[in-house]
C-alpha positions in Angstrom: -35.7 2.9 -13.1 -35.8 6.1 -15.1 -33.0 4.3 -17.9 -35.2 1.7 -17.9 -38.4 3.9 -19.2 -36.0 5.9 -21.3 -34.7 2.5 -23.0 -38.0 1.5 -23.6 -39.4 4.1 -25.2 -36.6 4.7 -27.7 -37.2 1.1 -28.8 -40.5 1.9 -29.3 -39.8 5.3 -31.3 -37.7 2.4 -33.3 -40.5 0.1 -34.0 -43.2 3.7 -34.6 -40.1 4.6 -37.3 -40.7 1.0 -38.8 -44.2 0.5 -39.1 -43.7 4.0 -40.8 -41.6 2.7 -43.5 -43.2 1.8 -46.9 -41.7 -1.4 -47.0 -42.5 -2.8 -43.4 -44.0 -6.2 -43.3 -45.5 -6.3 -39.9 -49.0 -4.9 -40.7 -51.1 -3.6 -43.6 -49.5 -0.3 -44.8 -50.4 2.6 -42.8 -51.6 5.7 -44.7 -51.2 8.3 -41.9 -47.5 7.3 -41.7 -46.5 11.5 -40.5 -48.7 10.2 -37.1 -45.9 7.2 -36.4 -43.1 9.6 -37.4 -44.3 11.9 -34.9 -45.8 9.5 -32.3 -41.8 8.1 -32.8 -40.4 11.3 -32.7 -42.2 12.2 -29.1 -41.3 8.8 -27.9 -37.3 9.4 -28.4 -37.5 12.7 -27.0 -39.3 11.2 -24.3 -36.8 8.3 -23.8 -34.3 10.9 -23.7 -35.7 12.7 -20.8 -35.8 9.7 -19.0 -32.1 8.9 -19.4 -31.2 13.0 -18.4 -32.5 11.6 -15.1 -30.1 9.1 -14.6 -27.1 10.6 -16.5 -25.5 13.8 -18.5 -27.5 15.1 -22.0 -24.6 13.8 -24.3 -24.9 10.2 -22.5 -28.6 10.4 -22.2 -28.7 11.2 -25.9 -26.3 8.8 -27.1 -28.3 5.9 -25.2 -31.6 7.5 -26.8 -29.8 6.8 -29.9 -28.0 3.2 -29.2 -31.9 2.2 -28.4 -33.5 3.6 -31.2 -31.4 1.9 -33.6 -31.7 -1.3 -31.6 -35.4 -1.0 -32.0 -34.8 -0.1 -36.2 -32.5 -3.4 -36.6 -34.6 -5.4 -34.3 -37.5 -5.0 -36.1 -37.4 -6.6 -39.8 -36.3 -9.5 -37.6 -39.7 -9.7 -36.0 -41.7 -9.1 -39.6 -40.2 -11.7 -41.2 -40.8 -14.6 -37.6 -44.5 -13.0 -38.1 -44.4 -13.5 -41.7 -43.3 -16.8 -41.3 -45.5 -18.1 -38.2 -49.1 -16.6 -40.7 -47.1 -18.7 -43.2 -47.0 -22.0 -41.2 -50.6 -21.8 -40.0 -52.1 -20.9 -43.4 -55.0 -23.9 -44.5 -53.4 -24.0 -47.8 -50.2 -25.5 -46.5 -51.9 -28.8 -44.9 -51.8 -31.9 -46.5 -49.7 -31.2 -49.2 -50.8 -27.5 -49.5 -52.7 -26.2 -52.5 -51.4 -28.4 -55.2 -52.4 -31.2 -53.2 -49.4 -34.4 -52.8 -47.9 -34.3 -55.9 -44.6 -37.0 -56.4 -42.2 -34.1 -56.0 -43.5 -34.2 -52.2 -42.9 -37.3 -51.9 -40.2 -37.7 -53.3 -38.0 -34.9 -51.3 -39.9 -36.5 -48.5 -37.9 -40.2 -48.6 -34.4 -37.6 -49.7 -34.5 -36.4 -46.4 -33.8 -39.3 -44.1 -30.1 -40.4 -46.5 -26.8 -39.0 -44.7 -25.7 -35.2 -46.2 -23.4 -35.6 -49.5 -25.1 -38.4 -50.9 -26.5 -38.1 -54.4 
């Protein structure tokens, strides 16, 4: 049980080290972005603890680690799904979106029923 709170909170040190990036896409950009680098910091040495309960400091650490960047690589994966979902449900994008139904629509419309490799 204790791996299993360790593991979780390395991955969320992860996603705190995200949303502290300048570039993440999850949510507006924070300005206070030393409170999620610390906030993450706390959280891996946390998650680290946890795993010294279950196993060695070189183990614990290196599974602190193996989280963590789970949680760093998982997460630009999950801004760009929420990025796309806001992008799906926007008002603009029903019934031909803000240009309205142009012949380009329709057009690409009828291309998409022919066989692939047809001209």
């Amino acid at each position: 049980m204790q791996a299993l709170f360790g593991s979780l909170f390395a991955l969320v040190a992860g996603t705190l080290f995200y949303l502290a990036s300048p570039r993440q896409q999850l949510v507006a950009p924070i300005r206070r972005r030393a409170g999620c680098v610390a906030a993450g910091a706390l959280c891996c040495v946390a998650g680290a603890v946890f795993w010294h309960g279950c196993v060695n400091w070189p183990a614990a650490v290196c599974a602190t680690v193996g989280a963590l960047a789970a949680g760093l690589a998982g997460m630009p994966f999950v801004g760009m799904m929420a990025g796309r979902r806001a992008k799906l449900a926007s008002p603009a994008d029903v019934k031909g979106g803000a240009r309205g139904g142009t012949h380009a629509d329709t057009r690409a419309s009828t291309r998409a029923g022919r066989p692939t490799g047809t001209p």
